[in-house]
C-alpha positions in Angstrom: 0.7 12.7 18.8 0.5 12.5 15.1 -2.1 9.8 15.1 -3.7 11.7 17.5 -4.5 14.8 15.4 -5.3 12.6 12.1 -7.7 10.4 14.0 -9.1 14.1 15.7 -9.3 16.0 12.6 -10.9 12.6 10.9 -13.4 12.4 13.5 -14.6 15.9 13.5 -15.2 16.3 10.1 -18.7 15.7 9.3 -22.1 15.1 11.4 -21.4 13.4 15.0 -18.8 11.4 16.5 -20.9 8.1 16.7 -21.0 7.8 13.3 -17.2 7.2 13.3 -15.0 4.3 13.9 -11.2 4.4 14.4 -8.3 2.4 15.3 -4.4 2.9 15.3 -3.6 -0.1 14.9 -4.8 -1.3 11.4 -2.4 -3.5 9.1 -1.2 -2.7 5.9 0.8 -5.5 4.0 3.0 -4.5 0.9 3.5 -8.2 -1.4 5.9 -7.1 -4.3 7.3 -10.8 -4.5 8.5 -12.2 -7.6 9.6 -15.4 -9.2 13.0 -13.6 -8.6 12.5 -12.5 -5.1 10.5 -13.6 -2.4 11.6 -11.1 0.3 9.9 -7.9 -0.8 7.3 -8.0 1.7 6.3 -6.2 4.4 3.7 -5.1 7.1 2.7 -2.4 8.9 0.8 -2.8 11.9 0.7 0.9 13.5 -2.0 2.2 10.9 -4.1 4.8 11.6 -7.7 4.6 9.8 -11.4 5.6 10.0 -15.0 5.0 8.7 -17.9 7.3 8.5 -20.9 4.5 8.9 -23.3 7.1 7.7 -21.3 9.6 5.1 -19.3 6.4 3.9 -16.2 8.5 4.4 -12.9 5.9 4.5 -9.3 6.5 5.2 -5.9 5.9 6.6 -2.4 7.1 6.9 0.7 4.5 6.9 4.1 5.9 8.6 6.6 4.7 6.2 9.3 3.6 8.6 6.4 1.8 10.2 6.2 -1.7 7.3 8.4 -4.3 8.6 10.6 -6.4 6.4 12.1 -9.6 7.4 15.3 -8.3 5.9 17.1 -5.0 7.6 18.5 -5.0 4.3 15.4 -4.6 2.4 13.7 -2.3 4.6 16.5 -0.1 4.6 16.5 0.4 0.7 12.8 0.7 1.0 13.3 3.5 3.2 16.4 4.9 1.4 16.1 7.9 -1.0 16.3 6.1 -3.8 12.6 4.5 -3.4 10.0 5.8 -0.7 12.3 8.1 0.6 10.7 8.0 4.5 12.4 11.3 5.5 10.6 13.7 2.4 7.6 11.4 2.4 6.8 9.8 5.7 3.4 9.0 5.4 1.0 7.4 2.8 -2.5 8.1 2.6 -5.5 7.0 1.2 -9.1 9.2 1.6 -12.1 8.2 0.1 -15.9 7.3 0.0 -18.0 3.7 -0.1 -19.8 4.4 -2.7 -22.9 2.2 -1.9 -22.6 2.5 1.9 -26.6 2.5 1.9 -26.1 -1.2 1.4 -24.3 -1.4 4.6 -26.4 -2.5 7.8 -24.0 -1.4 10.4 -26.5 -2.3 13.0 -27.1 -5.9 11.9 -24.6 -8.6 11.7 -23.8 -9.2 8.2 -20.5 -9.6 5.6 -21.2 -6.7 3.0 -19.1 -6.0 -0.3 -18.8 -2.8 -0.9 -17.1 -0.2 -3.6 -14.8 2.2 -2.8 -13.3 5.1 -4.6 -10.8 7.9 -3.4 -6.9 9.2 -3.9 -4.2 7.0 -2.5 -1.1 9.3 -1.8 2.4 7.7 -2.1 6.1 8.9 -2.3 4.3 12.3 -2.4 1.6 11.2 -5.7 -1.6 11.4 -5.3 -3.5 8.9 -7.6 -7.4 8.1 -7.7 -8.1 4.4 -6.8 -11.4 2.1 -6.8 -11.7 -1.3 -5.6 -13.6 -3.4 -3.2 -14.0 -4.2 0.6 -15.3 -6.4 3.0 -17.0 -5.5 5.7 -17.8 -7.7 8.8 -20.4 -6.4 11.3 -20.7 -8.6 14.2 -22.0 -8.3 17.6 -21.5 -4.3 17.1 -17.9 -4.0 15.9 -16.6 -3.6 12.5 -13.9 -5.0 10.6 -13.4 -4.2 6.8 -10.6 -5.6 4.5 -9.9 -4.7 1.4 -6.8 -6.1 -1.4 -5.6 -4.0 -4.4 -2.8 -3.5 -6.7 -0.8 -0.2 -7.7 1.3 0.4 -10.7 4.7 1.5 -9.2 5.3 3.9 -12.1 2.3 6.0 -11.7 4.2 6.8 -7.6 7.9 7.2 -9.7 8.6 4.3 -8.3 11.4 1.8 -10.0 11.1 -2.2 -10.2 14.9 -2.8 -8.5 15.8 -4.4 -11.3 12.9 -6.7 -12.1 12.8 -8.0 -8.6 9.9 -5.9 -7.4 6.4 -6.8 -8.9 5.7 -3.7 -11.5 2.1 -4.4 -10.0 2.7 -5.1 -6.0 -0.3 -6.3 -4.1 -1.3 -4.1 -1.2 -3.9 -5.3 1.9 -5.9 -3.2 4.0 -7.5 -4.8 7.1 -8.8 -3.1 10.4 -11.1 -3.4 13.1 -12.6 -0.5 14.0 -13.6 0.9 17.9 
């Protein structure tokens, strides 16, 4: 129901509904590996996201207790009040603008780069980001990827000890309807 309202609230925002794509089931993949530990990864499938082909409007929203570790153990503490806390912050966000969306044919097949810039929410911080995406048009659909890092202290976030990457590498890929 959730997902339901975001995606609504996503879609209706702005000129007409053609203009958006959505999906619920985008992936986001937290790597916080070190040489120390291998296991801090994990992936959420369940991700709710949209893009505004004409505005250039971009966003998603992660359910915490949605990223799946290959440890119980690890996802557990991941969950746990002493790091992402999933029951006081359950969701992570990220809204934002392609900056050069202009350069996007969304009609023609094509692989475009483009530049994106918004606010990534985490563990309740907000924090601007910019980076790059992909996007794939072909045959009509979209699909848009896009790799970054965060600095876990700018979301109060601790390093376990050394055996979380200060700087853990986060992935964004969906294919939108």
């Amino acid at each position: 129901m959730k997902k339901a309202i975001l995606i609504l609230a996503l879609a209706t925002t702005g000129s007409v509904f053609a203009q958006k794509k959505t999906t619920t089931s985008a992936t986001v993949k937290f790597d916080a590996t070190t040489k120390l530990d291998a296991l801090p990864v994990a992936e959420n499938k369940t991700v709710v996201a949209l893009i505004d082909t004409k505005g250039g409007t971009v966003a998603f929203e992660a359910q915490i207790k949605g990223f799946q570790f290959g440890n119980p153990m690890m996802q557990e503490h991941f969950n746990g009040p002493k790091w992402m806390d999933s029951e006081k912050n359950p969701t992570s966000t990220f809204k934002g603008k392609i900056t050069n969306v202009a350069d996007v044919k969304f009609d023609q097949d094509g692989t475009y780069v483009v530049n994106i810039e918004g606010d990534l929410t985490m563990h309740g911080i907000s924090k601007p980001l910019t980076g790059k995406a992909t996007i794939v048009v072909k045959a009509g659909a979209v699909s848009a990827t896009s790799d970054f890092t965060i600095k876990l202290a700018d979301y109060s976030l601790g390093n376990a000890g050394g055996k979380l990457a200060d700087e853990p590498k986060i992935t964004v890929s969906a294919d939108f309807k």
